[in-house]
C-alpha positions in Angstrom: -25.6 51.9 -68.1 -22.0 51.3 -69.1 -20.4 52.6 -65.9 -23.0 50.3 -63.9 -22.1 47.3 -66.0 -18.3 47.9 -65.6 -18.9 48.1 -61.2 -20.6 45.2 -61.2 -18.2 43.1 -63.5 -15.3 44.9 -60.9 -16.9 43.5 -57.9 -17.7 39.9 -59.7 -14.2 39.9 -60.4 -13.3 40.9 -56.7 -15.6 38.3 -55.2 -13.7 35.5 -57.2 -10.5 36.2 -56.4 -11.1 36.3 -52.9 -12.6 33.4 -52.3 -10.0 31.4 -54.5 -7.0 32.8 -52.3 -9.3 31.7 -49.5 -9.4 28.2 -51.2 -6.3 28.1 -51.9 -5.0 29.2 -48.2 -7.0 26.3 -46.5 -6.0 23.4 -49.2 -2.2 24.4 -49.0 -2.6 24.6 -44.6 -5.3 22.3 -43.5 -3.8 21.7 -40.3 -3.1 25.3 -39.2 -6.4 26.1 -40.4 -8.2 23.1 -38.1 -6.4 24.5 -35.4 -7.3 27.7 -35.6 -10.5 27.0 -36.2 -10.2 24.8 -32.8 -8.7 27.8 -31.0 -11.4 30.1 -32.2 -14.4 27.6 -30.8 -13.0 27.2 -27.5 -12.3 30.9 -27.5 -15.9 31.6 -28.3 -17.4 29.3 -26.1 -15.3 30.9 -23.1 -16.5 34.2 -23.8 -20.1 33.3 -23.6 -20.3 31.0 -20.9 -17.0 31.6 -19.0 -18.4 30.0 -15.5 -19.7 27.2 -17.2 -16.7 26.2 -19.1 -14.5 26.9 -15.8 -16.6 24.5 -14.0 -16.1 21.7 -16.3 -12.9 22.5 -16.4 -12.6 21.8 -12.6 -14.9 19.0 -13.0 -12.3 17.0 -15.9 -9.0 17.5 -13.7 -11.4 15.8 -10.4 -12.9 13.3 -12.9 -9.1 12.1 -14.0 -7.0 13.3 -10.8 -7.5 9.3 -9.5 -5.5 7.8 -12.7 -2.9 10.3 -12.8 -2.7 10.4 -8.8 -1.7 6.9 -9.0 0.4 6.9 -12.2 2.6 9.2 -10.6 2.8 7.1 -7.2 3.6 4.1 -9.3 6.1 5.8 -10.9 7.9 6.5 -7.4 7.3 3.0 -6.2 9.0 1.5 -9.4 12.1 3.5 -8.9 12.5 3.0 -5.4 11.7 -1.0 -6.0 14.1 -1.1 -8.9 16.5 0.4 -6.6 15.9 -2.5 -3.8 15.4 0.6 -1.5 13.4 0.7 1.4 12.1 4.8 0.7 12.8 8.0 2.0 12.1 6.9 5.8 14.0 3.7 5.3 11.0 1.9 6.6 9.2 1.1 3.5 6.0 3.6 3.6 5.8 7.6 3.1 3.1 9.9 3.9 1.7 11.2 1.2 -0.4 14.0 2.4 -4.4 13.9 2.6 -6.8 10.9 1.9 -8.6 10.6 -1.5 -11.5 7.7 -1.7 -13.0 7.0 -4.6 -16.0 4.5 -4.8 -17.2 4.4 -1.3 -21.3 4.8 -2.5 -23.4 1.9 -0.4 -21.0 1.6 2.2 -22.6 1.5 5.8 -20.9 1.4 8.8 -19.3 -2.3 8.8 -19.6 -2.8 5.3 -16.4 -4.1 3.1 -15.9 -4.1 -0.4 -12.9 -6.5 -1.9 -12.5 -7.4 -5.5 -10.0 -8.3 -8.9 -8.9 -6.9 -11.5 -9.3 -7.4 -15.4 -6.4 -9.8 -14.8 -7.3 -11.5 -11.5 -5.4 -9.8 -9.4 -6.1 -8.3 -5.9 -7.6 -4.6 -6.5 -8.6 -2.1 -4.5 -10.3 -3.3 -1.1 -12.5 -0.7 0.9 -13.9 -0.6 4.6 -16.5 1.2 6.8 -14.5 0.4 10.0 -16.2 0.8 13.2 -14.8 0.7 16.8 -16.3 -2.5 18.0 -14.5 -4.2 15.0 -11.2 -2.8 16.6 -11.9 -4.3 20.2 -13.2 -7.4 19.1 -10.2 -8.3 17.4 -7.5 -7.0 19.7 -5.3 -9.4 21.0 -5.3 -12.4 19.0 -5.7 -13.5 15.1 -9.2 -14.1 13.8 -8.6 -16.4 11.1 -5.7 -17.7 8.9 -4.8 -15.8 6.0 -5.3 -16.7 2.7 -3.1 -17.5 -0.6 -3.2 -14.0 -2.5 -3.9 -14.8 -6.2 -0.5 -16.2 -7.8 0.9 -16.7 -4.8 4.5 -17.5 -5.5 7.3 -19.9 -3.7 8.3 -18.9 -0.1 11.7 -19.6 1.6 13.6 -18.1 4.8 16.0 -15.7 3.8 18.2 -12.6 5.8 17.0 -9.2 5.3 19.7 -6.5 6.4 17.8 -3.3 7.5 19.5 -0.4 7.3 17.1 2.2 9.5 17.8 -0.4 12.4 21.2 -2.1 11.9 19.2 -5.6 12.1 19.4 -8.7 10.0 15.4 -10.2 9.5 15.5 -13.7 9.4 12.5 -15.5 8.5 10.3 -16.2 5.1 10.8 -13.4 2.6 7.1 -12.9 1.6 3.8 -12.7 3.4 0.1 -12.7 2.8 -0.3 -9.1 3.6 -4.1 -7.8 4.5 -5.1 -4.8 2.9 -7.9 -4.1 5.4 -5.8 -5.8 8.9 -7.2 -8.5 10.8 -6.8 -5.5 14.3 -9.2 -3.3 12.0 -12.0 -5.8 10.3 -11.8 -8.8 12.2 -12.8 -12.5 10.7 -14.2 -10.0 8.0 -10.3 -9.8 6.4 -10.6 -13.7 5.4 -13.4 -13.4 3.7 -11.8 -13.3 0.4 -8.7 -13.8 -1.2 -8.5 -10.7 -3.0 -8.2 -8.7 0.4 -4.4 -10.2 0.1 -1.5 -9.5 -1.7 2.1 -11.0 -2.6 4.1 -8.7 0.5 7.7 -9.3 1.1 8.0 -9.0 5.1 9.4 -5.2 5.5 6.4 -4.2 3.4 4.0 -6.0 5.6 6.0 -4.6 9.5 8.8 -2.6 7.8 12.3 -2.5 9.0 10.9 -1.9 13.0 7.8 -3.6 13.0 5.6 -0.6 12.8 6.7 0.7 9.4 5.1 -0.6 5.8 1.5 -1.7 6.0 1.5 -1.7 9.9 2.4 1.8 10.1 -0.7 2.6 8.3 -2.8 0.2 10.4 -1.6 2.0 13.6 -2.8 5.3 12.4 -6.1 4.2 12.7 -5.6 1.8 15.7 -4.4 5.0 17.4 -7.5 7.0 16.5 -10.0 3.7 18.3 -7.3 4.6 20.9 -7.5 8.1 21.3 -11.4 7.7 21.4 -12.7 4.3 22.8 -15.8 3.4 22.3 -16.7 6.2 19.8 -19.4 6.0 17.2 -17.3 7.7 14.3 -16.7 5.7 12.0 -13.0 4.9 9.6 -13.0 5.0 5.8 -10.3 2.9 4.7 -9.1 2.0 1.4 -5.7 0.5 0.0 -5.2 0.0 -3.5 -2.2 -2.3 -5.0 -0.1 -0.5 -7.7 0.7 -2.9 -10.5 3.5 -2.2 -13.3 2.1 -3.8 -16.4 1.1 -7.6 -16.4 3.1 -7.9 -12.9 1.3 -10.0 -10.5 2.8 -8.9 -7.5 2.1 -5.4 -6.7 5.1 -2.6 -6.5 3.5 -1.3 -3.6 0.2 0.2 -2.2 -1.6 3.4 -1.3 -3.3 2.9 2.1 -6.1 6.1 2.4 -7.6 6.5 6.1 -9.9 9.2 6.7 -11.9 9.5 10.2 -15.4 10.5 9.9 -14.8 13.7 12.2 -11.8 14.7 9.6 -9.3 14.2 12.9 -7.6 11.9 11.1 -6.5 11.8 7.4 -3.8 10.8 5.8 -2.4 8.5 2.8 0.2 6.6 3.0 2.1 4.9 0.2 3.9 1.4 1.3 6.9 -0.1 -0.8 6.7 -3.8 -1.5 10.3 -4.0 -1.7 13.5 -5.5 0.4 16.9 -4.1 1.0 19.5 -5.9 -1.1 16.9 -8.2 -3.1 16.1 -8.3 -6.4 13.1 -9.0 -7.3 10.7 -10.4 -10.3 7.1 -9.4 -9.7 5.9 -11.3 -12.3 6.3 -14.3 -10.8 8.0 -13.6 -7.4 11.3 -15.0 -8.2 14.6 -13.5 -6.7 18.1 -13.4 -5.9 18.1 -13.8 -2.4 19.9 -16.9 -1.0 17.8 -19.5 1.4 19.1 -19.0 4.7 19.8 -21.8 6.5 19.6 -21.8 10.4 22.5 -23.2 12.7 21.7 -25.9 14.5 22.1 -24.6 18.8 21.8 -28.2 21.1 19.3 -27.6 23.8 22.6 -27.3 26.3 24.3 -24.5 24.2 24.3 -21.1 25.7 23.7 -18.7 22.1 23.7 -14.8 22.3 22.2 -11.9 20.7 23.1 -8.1 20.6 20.0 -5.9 21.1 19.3 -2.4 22.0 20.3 -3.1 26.1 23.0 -5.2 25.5 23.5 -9.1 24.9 21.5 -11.3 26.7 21.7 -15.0 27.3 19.7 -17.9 25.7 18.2 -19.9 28.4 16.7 -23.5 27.9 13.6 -24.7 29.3 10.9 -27.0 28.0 8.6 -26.3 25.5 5.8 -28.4 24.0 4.0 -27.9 20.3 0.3 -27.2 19.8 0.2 -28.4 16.3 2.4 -26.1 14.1 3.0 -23.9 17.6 5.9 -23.9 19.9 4.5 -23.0 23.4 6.6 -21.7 26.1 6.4 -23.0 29.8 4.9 -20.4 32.3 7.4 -17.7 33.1 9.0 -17.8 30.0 8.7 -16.4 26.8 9.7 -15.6 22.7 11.8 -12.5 22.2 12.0 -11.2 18.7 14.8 -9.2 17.4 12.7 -6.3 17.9 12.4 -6.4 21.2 8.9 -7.4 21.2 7.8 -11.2 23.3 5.2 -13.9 22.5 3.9 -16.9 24.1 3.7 -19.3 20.9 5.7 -19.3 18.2 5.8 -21.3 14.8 9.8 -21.2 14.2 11.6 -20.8 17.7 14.6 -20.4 16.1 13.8 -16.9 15.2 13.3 -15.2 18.5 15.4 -15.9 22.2 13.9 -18.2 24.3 14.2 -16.5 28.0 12.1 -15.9 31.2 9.5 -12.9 30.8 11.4 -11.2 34.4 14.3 -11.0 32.1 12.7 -10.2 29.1 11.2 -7.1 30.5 14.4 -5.8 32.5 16.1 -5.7 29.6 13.5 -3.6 27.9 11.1 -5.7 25.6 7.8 -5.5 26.3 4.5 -7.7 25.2 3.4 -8.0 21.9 0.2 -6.1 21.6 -1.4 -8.5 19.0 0.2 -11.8 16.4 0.4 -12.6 13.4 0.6 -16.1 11.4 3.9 -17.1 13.2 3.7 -15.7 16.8 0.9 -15.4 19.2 1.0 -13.0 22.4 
């Protein structure tokens, strides 16, 4: 009776001093202890349902891939603005691999989407585009664009590009489409927030078929590749903001053919090549270029790619805020590229269309807000 007394006063004594170390060990390391005790869940719940947890694994990096997608294209578009650069092809866009859409649910064939942010700003704009869309609009504008939200003061400035060897001369920013006027048609003015604060190499790039127009022409090659077809274009562009910034750093353009032939996204730079900029109000450094003043008589010359050519005169009359060439002649631009009717003459040569062509330009395919075909 003694001896069973003493063992069960021995194991009291054990069972008390065991659990105070225990005590003792968590109070002193609560932390390590939480985290083990974290470690030791997860660990659990992977042994038992290791497809389950591997799935929502899968399913968390897809949910948040979007947000850190574009944090870490913003990040590249910051440096490369910061650095007044014009990106890695020098004509303010990269490729960027395949397309990723998010939030295309609803969307029908001709159907548009275009909407603001928390702050008012231009957000992501998305399109169904279809084919007659395309060949209704080639050729000519469908409407006027419209002031993107905080649109800031304009002047004419000179932009030296250095994947060309060509000075710009003309207004430093546009009001660059998301979704183009040669892919939706009058549906690109329907709202203002399907328009952005774009300096001019972001909207054409350094040739004219870099920045956003490099990314319209990849699916304005695809209508071209297949006229008249009845797949459709899913098309999305999404302005990357830094902070409270109202004028975007740049945007992601996402085209993706409803066959898969096509699919791509391309990142464009809102940026200009020896400019600083603020995008919080679209204030810069760049001096207002002033044009010299030619009499109609003077005989000017430009360099281009087949040599210097000679300004001719000849009349012209104005359609408004347009500057019409006679028959026969024509606007060249300084990329080799002619128009009928102009808004500032003195940004192109004025020359017969014979000439024009012999010496290697060729018809614009389609204008903008200050030339026409």
């Amino acid at each position: 009776m003694k001896f069973r007394k003493n063992v069960l006063l021995s194991i009291f004594i054990l069972l008390f001093a065991g659990g105070t170390l225990t005590a003792c060990g968590s109070d002193e390391s609560q932390p390590s202890s939480t985290h083990s005790s974290q470690v030791r869940s997860s660990s659990q719940s992977s042994e038992m349902a290791a497809p389950k947890t591997h799935h929502q694994k899968h399913h968390a990096r897809a949910k948040s891939s979007p947000n850190q997608h574009h944090e870490a294209i913003l990040s590249k578009l910051i440096s490369y603005t910061d650095k007044e650069s014009a990106g890695p092809t020098g004509d303010y866009y990269w490729v960027n691999g395949k397309a990723h859409f998010t939030k295309f649910a609803g969307l029908k064939a001709g159907d548009y989407r275009f909407g603001a942010d928390s702050q008012g700003r231009s957000a992501t704009a998305r399109a169904v585009l279809t084919y007659s869309e395309y060949e209704a609009s080639r050729g000519s504008r469908q409407g006027e664009p419209l002031d993107p939200p905080a649109w800031p003061e304009n002047k004419i400035v000179a932009i030296s590009y250095g994947l060309t060897g060509r000075t710009y001369h003309g207004y430093l920013y546009n009001k660059s489409h998301s979704i183009g006027d040669s892919l939706l048609g009058t549906k690109s003015y329907t709202s203002e927030y399907n328009f952005t604060t774009g300096t001019r190499p972001q909207n054409v790039g350094a040739d004219q078929n870099g920045g956003m127009r490099f990314a319209e022409e990849s699916a304005e090659n695809f209508w071209e590749s297949y006229p008249g077809t009845h797949h459709v274009i899913y098309y999305q562009t999404t302005p990357l903001y830094k902070g409270n910034e109202t004028m975007p750093r740049g945007s992601i353009v996402d085209v993706r053919s409803s066959d898969k032939t096509l699919n791509t996204e391309i990142v464009v730079i809102n940026s200009a090549e020896g400019i600083h900029l603020n995008y919080s109000d679209g204030s810069n450094n760049a001096k207002t270029y002033v044009r010299p003043h030619h009499s109609q008589n003077s005989a000017n010359t430009r360099s281009t790619n087949s040599g210097a050519r000679s300004q001719q005169t000849g009349s012209t009359h104005t359609d408004g805020p347009w500057t019409v060439a006679e028959s026969g002649m024509v606007f060249v631009s300084d990329t080799n590229k002619y128009y009928s009717e102009v808004k500032n003459p003195n940004n192109y040569q004025y020359e017969s269309q014979s000439q024009a062509n012999a010496s290697g330009s060729t018809q614009a395919s389609r204008g903008n807000q200050y030339a026409r075909p």
